[in-house]
SEKOL-475056 format. One line per field, with one value per atom (N, C-alpha, C, O): residue in one letter; residue number from 1; x, y, z. Coordinates in steps of 0.02 Angstrom, whole numbers, plus 50000, padded with zeros to 5 digits. Each point is the difference from the previous one (the first is absolute). Layout:
# residues N
resn: (a,...);
resi: (NUM,...);
X: (X,...);
Y: (Y,...);
Z: (Z,...);
***
This chain:
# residues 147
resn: (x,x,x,x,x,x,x,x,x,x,x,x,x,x,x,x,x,x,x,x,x,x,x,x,x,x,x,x,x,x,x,x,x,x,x,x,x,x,x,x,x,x,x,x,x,x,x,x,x,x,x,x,x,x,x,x,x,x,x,x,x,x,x,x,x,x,x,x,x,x,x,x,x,x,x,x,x,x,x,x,x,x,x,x,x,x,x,x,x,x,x,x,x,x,x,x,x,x,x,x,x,x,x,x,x,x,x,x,x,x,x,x,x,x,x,x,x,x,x,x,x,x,x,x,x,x,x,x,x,x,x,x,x,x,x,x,x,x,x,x,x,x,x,x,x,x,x,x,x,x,x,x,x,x,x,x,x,x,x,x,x,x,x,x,x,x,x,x,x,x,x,x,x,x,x,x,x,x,x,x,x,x,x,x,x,x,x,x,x,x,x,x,x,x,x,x,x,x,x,x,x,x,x,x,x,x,x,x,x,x,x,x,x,x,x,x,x,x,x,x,x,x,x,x,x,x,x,x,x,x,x,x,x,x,x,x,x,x,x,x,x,x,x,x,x,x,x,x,x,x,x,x,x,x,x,x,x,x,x,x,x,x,x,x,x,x,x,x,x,x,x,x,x,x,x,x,x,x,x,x,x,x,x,x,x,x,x,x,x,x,x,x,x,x,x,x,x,x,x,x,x,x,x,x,x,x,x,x,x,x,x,x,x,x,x,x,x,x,x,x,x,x,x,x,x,x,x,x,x,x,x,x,x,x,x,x,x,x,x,x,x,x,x,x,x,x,x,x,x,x,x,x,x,x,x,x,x,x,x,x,x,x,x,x,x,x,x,x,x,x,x,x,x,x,x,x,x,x,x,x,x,x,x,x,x,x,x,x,x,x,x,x,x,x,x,x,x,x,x,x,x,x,x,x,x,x,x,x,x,x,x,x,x,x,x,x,x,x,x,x,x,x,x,x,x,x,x,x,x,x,x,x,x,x,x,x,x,x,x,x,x,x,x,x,x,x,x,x,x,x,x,x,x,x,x,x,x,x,x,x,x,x,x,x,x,x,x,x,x,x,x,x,x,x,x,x,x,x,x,x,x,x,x,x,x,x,x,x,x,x,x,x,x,x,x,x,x,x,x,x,x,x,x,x,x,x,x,x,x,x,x,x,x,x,x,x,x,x,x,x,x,x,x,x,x,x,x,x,x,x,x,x,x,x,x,x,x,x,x,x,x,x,x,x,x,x,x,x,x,x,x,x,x,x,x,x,x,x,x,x,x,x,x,x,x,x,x,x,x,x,x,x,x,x,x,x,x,x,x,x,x,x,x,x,x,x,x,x);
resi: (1,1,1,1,2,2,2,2,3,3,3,3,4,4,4,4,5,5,5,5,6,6,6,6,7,7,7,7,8,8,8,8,9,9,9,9,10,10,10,10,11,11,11,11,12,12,12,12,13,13,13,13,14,14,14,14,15,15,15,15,16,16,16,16,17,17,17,17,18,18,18,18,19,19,19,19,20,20,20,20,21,21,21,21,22,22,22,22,23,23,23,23,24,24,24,24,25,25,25,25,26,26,26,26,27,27,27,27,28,28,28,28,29,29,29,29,30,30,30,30,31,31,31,31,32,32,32,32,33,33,33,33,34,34,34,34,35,35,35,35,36,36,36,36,37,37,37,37,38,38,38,38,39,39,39,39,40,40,40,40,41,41,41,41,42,42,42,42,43,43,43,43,44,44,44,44,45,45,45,45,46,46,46,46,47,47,47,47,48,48,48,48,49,49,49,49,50,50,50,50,51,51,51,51,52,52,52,52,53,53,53,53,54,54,54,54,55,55,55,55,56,56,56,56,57,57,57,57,58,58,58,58,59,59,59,59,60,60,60,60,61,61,61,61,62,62,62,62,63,63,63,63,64,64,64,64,65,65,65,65,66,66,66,66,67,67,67,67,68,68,68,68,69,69,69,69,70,70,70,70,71,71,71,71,72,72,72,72,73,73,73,73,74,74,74,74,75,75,75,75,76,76,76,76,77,77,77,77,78,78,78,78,79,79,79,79,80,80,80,80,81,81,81,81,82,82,82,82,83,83,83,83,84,84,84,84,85,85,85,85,86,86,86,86,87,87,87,87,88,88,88,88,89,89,89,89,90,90,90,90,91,91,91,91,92,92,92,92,93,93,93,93,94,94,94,94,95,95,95,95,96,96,96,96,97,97,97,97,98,98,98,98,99,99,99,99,100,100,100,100,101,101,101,101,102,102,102,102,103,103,103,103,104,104,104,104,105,105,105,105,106,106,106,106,107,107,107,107,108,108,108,108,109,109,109,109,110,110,110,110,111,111,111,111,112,112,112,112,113,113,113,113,114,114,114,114,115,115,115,115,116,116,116,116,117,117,117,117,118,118,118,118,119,119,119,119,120,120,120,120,121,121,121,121,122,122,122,122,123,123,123,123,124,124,124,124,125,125,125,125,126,126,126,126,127,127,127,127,128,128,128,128,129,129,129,129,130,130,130,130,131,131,131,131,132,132,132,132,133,133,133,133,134,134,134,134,135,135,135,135,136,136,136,136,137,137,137,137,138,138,138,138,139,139,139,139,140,140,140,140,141,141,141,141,142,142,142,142,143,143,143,143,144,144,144,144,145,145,145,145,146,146,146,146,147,147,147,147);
X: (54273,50035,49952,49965,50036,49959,50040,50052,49881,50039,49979,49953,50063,49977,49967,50024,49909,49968,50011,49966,50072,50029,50023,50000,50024,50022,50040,49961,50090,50027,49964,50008,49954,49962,50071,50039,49967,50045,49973,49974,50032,49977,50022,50058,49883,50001,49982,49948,50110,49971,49941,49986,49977,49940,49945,49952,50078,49945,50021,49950,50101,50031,49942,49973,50033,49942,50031,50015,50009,50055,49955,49953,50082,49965,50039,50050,49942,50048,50001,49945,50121,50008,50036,50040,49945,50023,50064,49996,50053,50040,50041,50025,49977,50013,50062,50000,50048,50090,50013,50060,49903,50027,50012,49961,50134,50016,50023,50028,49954,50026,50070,50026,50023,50057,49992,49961,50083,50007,49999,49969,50070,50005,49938,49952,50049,49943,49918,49959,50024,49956,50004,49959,50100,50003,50002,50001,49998,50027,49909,49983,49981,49920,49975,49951,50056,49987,50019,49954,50115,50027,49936,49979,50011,49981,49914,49977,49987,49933,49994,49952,50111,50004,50010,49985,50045,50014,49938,49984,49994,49902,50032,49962,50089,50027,49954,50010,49929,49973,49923,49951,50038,49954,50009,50059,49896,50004,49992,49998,49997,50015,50058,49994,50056,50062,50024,49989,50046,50026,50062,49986,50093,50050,50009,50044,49921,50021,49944,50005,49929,49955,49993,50019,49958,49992,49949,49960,50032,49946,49999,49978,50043,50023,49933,49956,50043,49960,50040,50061,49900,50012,50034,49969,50084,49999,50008,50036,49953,49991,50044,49983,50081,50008,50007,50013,49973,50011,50027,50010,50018,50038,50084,50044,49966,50072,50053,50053,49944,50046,49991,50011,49958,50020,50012,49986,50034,50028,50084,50033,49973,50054,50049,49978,50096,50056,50023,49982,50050,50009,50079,50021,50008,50067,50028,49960,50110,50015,49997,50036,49914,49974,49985,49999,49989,49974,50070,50005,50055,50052,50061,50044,49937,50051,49979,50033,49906,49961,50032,50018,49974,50022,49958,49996,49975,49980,50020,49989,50039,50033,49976,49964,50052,49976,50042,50049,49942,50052,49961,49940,50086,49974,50024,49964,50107,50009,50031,49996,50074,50022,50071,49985,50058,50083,49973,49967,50058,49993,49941,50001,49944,49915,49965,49941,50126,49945,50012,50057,49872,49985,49966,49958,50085,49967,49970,50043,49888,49985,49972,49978,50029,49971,49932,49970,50009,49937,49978,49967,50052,49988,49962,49947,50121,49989,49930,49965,50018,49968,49932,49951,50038,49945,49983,49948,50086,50005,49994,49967,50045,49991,49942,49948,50062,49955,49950,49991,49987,49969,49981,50027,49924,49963,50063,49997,50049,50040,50036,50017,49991,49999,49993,50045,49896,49919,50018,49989,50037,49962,50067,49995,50077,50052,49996,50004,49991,49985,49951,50018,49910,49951,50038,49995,50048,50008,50077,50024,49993,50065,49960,50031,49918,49980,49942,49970,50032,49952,50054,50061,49905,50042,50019,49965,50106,50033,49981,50040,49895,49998,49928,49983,49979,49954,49940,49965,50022,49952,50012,49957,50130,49979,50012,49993,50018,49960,49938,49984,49973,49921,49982,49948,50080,49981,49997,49947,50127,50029,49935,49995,49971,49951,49973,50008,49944,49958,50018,49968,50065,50024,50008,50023,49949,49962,50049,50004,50031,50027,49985,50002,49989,49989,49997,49970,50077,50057,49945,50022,49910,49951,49948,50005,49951,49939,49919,49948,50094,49937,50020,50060,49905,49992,49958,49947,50058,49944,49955,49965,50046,49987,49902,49967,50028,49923,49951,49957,50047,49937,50016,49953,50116,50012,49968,49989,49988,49967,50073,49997,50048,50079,49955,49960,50075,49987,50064,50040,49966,50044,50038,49952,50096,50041,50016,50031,49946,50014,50078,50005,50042,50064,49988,50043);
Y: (55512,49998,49975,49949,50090,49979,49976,50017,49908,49959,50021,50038,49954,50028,49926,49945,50071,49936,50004,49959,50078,49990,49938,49969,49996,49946,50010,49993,50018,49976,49944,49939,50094,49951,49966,50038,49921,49958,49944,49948,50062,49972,49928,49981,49982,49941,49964,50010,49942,50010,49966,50002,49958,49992,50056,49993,50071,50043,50048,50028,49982,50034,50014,49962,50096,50006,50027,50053,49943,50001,50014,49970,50093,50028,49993,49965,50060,49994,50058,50026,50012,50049,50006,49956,50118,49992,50064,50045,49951,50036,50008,49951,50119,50023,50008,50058,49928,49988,50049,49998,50041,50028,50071,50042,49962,50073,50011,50051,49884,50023,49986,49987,50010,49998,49956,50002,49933,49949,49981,49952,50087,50013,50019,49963,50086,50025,49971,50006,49964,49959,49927,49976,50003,49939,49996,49947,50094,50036,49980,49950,50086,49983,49946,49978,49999,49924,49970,49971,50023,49952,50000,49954,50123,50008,49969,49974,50033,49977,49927,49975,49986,49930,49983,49944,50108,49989,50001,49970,50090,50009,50061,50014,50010,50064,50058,50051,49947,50066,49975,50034,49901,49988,50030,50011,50004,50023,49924,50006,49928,49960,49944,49939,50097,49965,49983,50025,49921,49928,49982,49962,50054,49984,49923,49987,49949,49950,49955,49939,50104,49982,50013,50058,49917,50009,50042,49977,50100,50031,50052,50056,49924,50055,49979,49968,50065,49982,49983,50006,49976,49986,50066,50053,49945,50053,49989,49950,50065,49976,50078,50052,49932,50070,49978,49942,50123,49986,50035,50050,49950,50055,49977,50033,49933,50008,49991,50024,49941,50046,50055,50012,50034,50082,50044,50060,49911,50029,50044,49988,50052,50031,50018,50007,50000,50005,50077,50042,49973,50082,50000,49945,50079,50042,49926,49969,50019,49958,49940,49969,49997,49920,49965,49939,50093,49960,49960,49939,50115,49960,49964,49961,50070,49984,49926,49957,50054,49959,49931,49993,49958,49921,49947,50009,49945,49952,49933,49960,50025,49921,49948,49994,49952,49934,49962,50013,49900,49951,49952,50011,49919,49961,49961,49952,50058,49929,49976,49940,50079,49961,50028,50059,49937,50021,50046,49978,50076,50049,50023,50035,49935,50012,50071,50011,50040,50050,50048,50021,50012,50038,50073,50009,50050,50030,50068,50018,50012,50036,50073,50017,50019,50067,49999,49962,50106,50039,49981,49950,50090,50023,49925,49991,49954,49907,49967,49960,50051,49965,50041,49970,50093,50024,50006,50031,49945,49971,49948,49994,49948,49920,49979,49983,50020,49995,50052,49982,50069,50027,50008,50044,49914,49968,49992,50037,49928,50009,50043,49988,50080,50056,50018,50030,49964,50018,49936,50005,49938,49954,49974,49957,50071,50016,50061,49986,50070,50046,49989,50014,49960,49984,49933,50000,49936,49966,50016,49971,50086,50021,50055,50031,49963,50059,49974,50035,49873,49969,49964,50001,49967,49957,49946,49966,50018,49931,49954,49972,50007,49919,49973,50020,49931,49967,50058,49999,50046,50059,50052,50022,49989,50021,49961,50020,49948,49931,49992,49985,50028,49990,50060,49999,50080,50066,49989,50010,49960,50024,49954,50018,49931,49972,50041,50005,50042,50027,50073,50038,49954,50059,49966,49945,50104,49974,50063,50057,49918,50065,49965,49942,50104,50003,50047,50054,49911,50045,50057,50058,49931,50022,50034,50000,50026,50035,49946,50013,49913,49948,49970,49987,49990,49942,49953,50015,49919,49963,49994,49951,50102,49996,50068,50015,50001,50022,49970,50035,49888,49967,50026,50000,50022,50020,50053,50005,50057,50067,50052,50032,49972,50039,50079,50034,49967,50103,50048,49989,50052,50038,50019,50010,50002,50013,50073,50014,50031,50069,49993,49955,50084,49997,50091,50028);
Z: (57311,49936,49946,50007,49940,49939,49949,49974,50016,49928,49954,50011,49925,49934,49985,50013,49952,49961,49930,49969,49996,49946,49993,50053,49891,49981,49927,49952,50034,49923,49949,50004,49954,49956,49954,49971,50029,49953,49936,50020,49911,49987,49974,49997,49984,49977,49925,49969,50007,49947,49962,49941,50122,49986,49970,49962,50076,50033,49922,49978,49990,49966,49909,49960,50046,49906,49965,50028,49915,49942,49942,49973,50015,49939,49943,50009,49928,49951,49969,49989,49988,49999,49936,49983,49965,49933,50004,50042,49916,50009,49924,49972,50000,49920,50008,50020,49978,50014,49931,49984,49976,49942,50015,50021,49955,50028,50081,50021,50024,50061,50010,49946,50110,50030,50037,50048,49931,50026,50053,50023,50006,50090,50014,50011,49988,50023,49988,50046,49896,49999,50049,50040,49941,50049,50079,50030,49990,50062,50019,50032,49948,50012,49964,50031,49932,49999,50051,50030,50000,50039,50091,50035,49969,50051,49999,50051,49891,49986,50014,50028,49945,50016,50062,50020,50024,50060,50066,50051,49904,50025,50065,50046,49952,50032,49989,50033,49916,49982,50034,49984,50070,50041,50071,50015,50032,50059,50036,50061,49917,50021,49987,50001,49987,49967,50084,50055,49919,50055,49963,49953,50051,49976,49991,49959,50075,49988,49976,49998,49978,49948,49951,49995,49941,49942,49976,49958,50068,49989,49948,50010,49942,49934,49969,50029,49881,49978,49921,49993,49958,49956,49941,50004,49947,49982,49911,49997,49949,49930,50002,50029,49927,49962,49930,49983,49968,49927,49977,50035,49898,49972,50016,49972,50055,50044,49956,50018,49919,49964,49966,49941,50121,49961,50066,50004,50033,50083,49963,49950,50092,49984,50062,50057,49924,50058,50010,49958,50084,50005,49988,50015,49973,50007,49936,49965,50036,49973,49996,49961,50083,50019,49951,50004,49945,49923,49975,49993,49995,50001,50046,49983,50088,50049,50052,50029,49965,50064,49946,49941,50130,49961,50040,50061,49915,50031,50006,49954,50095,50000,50014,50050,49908,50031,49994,49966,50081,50018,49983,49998,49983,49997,50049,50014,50029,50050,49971,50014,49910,49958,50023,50013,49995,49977,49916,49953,50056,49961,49955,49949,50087,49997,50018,50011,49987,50002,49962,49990,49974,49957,50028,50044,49903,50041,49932,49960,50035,49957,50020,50054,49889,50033,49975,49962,50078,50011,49927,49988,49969,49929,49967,49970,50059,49952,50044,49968,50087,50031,49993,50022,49952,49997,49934,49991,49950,49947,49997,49948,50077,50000,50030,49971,50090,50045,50059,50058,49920,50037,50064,50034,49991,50031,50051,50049,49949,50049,50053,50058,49893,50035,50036,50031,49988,50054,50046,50060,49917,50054,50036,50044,49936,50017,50060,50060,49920,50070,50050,50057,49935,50054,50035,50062,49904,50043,50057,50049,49915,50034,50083,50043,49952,50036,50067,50042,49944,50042,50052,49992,50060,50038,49974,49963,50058,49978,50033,50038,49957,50043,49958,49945,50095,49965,49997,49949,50095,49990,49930,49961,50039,49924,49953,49942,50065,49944,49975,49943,50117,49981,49986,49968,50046,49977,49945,49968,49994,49940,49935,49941,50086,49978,49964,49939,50107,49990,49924,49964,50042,49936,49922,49985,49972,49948,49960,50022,49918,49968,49908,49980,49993,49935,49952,49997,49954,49940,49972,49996,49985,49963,50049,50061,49907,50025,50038,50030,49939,50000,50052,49996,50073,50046,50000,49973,50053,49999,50080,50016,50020,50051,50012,50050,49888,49996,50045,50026,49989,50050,50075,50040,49981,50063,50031,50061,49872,50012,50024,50053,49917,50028,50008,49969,50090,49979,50011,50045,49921,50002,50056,50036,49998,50055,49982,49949,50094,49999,50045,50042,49948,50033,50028,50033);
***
């Protein structure tokens, strides 16, 4: 009988190299943009991804208030929040929150799309979103993410 000397490489996050990655959020579909963000942070687009390591990489998007929704989501979609108060929760649409706050948008769907525990906690770190065309993240060297 023959053993296989294969071994499952698993990685570590000692061992782990994290790049930083730039991403133009102008004109795309929310979903659909976030959908690959979420997975870049996850490091799912490595041939050495390890579900209970931190092997994503870094991701900067810009532009993100100029992401756009498909079908009626601009006025139907709603986003809620609680504070933990007796009658503390508020809740706003697509249209007010990408008007007010932007930036949230984006960082509303990528964290809806990571794991709920202390791992996506530390993914959700790594994501960098900004209203404008300008980052301060130039010393990192970002390069473009082909999707």
């Amino acid at each position: 009988m023959d053993t296989l000397s294969y071994k499952t490489q698993s990685a570590k996050k000692e061992e782990v190299e994290r790049k930083w990655y730039i991403v133009d959020a102008e004109g795309q579909v929310v979903g659909r943009l976030c959908t690959r963000i979420a997975t870049v942070l996850r490091g799912k687009h490595k041939a050495s991804y390890t579900p209970h390591v931190d092997c994503g990489d870094h991701v900067i998007v810009i532009n993100a208030g100029k992401v756009r929704f498909t079908g009626n989501k601009m006025s139907q979609k709603e986003y809620q929040t609680y504070s933990g108060y007796p009658g503390g929760q508020k809740s706003t649409t697509a249209k007010d929150l990408l008007k007010n706050k932007p930036i949230r948008v984006v960082e509303f769907a990528v964290k809806g799309m990571l794991p709920k525990n202390r791992l996506g906690r530390k993914l959700y770190k790594k994501l960098h979103v900004y209203e404008g065309a300008e980052h301060p993240h130039e010393a990192q060297k970002p390069e473009p993410f082909n999707f």
